[in-house]
C-alpha positions in Angstrom: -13.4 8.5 21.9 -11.8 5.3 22.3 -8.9 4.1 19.7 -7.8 0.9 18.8 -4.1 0.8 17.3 -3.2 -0.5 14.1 0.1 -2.0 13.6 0.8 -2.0 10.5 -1.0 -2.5 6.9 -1.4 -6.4 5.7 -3.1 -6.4 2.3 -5.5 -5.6 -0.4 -8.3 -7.3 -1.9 -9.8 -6.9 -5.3 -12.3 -8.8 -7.7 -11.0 -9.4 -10.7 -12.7 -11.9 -14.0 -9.3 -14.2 -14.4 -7.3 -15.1 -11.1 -5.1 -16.6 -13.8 -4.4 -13.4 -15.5 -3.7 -11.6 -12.4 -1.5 -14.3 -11.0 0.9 -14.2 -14.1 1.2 -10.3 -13.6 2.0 -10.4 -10.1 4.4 -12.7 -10.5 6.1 -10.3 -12.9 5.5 -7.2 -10.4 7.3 -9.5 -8.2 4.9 -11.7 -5.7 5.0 -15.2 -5.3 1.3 -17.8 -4.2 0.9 -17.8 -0.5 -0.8 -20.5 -1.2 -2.4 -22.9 -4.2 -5.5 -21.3 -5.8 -8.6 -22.8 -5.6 -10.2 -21.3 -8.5 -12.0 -19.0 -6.4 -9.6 -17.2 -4.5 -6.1 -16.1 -5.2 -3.5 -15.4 -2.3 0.1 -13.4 -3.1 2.7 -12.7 -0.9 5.8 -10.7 -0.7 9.3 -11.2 1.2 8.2 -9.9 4.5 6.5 -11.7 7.3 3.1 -10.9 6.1 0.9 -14.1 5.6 -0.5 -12.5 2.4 0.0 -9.0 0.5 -2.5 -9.3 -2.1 -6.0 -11.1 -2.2 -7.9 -11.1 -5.7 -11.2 -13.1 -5.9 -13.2 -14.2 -8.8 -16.0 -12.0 -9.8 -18.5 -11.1 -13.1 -16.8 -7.5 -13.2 -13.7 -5.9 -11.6 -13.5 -3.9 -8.5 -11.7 -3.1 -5.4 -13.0 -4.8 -2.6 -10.9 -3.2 0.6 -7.9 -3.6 2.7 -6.8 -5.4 5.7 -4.7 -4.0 9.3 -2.9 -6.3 11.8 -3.9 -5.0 15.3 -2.1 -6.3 18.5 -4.4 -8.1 20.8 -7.7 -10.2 20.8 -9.6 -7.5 23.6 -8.9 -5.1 20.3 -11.0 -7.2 17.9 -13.8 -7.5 20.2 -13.9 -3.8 20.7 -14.1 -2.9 17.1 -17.0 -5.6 16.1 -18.8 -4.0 18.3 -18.9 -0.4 16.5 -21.6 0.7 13.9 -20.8 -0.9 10.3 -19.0 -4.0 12.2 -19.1 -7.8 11.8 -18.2 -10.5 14.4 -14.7 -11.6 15.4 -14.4 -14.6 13.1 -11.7 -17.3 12.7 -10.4 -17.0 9.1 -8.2 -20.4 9.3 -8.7 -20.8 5.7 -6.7 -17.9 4.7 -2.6 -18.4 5.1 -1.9 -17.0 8.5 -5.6 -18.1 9.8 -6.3 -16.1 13.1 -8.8 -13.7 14.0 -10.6 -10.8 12.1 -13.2 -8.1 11.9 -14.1 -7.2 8.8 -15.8 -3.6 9.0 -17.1 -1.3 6.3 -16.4 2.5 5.7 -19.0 4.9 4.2 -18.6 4.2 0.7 -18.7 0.6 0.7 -14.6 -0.4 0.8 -14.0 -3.8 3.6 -11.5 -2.7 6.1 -10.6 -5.6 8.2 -8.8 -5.9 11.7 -6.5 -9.2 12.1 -5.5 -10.5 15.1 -3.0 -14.1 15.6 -2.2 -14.6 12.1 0.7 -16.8 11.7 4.0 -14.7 10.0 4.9 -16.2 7.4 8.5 -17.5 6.9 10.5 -14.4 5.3 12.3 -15.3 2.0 15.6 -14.9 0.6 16.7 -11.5 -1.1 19.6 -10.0 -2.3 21.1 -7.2 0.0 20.3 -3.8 -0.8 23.4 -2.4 -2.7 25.0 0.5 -1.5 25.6 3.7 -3.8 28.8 5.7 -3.5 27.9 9.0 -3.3 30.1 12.2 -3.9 30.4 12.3 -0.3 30.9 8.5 1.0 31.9 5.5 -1.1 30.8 2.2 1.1 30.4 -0.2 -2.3 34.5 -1.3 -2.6 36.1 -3.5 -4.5 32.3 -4.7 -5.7 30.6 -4.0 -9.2 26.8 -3.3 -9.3 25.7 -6.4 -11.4 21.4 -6.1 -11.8 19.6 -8.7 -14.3 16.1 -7.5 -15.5 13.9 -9.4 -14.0 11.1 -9.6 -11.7 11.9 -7.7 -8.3 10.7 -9.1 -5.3 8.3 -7.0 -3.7 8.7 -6.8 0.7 5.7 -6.0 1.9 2.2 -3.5 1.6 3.7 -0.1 1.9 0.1 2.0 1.2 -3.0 2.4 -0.8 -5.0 5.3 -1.3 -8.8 5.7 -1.8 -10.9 8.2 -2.8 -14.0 8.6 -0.8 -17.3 10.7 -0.6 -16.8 12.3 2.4 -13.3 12.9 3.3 -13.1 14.4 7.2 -15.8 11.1 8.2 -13.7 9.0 6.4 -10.4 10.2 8.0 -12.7 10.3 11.1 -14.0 6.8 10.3 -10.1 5.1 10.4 -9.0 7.7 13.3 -11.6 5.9 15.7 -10.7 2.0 14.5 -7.5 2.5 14.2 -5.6 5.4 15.7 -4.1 6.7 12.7 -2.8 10.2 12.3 -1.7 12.5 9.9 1.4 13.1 8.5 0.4 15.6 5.5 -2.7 17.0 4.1 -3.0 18.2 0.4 -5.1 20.9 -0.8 -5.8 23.2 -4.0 -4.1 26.1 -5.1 -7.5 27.9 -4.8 -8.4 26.8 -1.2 -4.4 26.5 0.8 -6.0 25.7 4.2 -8.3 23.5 3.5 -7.2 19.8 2.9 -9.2 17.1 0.4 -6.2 14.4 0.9 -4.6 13.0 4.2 -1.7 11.1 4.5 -2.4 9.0 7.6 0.4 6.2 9.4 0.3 3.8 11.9 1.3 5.5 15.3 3.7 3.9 17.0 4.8 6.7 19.1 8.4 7.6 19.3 9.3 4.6 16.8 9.7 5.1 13.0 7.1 4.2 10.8 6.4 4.8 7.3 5.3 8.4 6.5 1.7 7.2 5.6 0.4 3.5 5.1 -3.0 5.4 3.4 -3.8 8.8 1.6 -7.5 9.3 1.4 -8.6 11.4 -0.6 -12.0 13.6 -0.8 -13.9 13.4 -4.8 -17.1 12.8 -6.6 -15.6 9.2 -7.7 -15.2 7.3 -4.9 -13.1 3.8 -5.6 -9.2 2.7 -5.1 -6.6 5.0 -6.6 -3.6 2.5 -6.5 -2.0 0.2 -3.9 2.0 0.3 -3.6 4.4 -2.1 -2.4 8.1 -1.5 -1.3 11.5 -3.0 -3.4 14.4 -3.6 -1.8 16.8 -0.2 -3.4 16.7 2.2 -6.7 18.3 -0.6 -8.7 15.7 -3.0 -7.5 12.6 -0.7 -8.7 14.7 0.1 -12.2 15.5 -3.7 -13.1 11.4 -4.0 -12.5 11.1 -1.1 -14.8 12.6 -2.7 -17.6 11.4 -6.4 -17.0 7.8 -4.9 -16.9 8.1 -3.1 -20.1 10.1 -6.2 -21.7 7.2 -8.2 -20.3 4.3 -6.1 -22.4 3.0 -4.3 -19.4 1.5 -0.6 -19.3 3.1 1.6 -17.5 1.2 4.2 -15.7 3.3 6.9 -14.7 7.6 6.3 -13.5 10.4 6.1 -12.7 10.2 9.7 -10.2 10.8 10.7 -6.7 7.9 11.8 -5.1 7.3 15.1 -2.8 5.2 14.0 0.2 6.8 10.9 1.3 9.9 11.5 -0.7 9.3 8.1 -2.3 11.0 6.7 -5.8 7.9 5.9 -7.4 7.2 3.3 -10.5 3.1 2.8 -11.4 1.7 0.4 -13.4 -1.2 -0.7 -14.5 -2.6 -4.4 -14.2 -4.6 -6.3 -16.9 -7.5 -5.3 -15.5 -7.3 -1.6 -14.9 -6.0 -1.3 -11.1 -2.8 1.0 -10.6 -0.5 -0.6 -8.9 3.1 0.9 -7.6 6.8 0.0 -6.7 8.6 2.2 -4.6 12.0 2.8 -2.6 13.3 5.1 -0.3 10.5 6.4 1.7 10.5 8.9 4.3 10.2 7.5 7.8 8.9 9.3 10.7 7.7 9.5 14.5 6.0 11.2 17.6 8.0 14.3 16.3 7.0 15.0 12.7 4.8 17.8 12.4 2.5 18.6 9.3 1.9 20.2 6.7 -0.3 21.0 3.8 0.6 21.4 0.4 -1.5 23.3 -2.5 -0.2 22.4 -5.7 -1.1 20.3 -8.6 -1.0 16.6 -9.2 2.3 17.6 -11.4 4.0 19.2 -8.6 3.8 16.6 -6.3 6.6 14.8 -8.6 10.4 16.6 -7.3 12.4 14.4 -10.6 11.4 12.1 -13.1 8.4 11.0 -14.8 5.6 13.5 -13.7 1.9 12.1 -13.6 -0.7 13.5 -15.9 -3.3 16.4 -14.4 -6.3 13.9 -14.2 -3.5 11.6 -11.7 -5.4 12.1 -8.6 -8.9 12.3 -9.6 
């Protein structure tokens, strides 16, 4: 079987009633326009060099509409559009970044597309990531930790997580298109060996990457569990915290540290429904990571902090 590499994850896309609605949040969750709206379309991006983070598009009800992968060559492209559930390589110029893409479509329904030549974007300005003195090493001197609440830029696309019908084709399904692999599977207490969730990252070998860019996640209920996007530090993700709440959002489930992925975790939920996270202080990993599967419950996944309801994962 034949593989075609992703490099990293760009974006999401949902459909949403009010673009204006959704801009205003994201704007507090810490995105700015990658460009002006039409009306039709909105475009958000964060800090990093990604074109775009975050697509919503008008629509009569509200849904999640898929995802988006930057893959490293043209030869790639034309490879994937010609697998089963596939479109053409098409120019998308009027989307910031333009280039090339192939917008495929897993079993349940979700738009997965492949991009090729887009444009980075120009990376914006950000505070440096403040350093903690520890009980061990004190780097900070001589400097105060000074943090408004406020909106905190968001970098980048760190994950999302979907549930799906079928679990092993769909893990199967973003293997073959994209050479992802597992870093950590979860199961039930009742059934230890056999996994319903993968945690699957971009494979770039010996290099670090992010312990997962997806979790997928077998159920009845197929649809989007929540997309996530990385802050700058712990202060960055608590300012946000407060500025949210201050703002009149609802919070979903935060602040904690998370077990798989070690992540400091903050969700939220957007005007319309869609949970939607911050986080800091990943786990990174490479050729050398092995494994694992846990069996425990939703709560147990949570090491500190704020832990998420029994219902979290379904």
């Amino acid at each position: 079987m034949t593989t075609h590499h992703a490099i990293d994850a760009l974006y999401v896309r949902y459909q949403v009633r009010d673009l204006a609605v959704m801009e205003s949040f994201l704007r507090d969750f810490g995105m700015v326009p990658a460009a002006a709206s039409d009306g039709h379309r909105l475009f958000m991006r964060g800090t990093g060099e990604a074109p775009f983070v975050y697509e919503a598009v008008r629509g009569d009800d509200n849904r999640f509409l898929g995802a988006g992968f930057s893959v490293a060559d043209a030869a790639t492209l034309e490879r994937l559009a010609a697998l089963p559930g596939s479109g053409p390589v098409e120019s998308v110029a009027e989307v910031p970044g333009g280039g090339q893409r192939v917008r495929m479509r897993m079993p349940d329904g979700f738009e997965i597309d492949a991009v090729h030549g887009a444009a980075p974007a120009a990376p914006l300005p950000v505070r440096d990531a403040i350093a903690l003195n520890t009980a061990q090493a004190k780097p900070r001197v001589n400097t105060a930790v000074r943090i408004a609440r406020q909106a905190s830029p968001v970098k980048r696309l760190g994950h999302f997580v979907l549930h799906v019908s079928d679990h092993q084709a769909s893990v199967a399904w973003l293997q073959q298109r994209f050479g992802l692999i597992a870093s950590d599977y979860l199961a039930i207490p009742d059934a230890p060996t056999q996994p319903i969730g993968t945690f699957l990252r971009v494979d770039h070998g010996d290099a670090l990457v992010d312990h997962h860019c997806m979790l997928v996640l077998g159920t009845d209920r197929p649809g989007v569990h929540h997309c996530s996007f990385e802050v700058s530090d712990l202060d960055a993700v608590m300012s946000a915290h407060d500025f949210l709440l201050e703002r009149g959002h609802t919070l979903d489930c935060g602040v904690g540290r998370h077990l798989l992925g070690s992540q400091i975790f903050d969700y939220w939920r957007d005007p319309f429904g869609f949970r939607i996270e911050h986080y800091t202080d990943g786990d990174v990993v490479n050729g050398t990571h092995v494994p694992t599967i846990f069996a425990g419950t939703a709560d147990q996944t949570t090491q500190w902090g704020a832990k998420p309801p029994a219902d979290f994962f379904e």
